[in-house]
N, C-alpha and C positions, 0 to 999 in steps of 0.2 A: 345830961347837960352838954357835954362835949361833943357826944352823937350828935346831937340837932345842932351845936355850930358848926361842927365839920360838915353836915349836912347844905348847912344853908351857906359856907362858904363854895363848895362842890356847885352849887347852882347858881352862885354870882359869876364863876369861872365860865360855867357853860353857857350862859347867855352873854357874857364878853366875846366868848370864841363864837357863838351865835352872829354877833353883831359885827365882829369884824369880816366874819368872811361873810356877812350882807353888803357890807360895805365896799368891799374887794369885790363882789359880784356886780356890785351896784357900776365902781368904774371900769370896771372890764367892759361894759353891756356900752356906757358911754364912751368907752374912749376909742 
């Protein structure tokens, strides 16, 4: 039980840091 939440917080994390450095790529590209 605490595996698969630590699991599935591990992967909320990495699709945040995912998104934000889309996001910083995104206005790099624009700015």
């Amino acid at each position: 039980k605490g595996d698969f939440e630590e699991d599935e917080e591990a992967k909320l994390i990495e699709n945040l840091k995912l998104s934000i450095n889309g996001i910083a790529a995104g206005m790099k590209n624009t700015g």
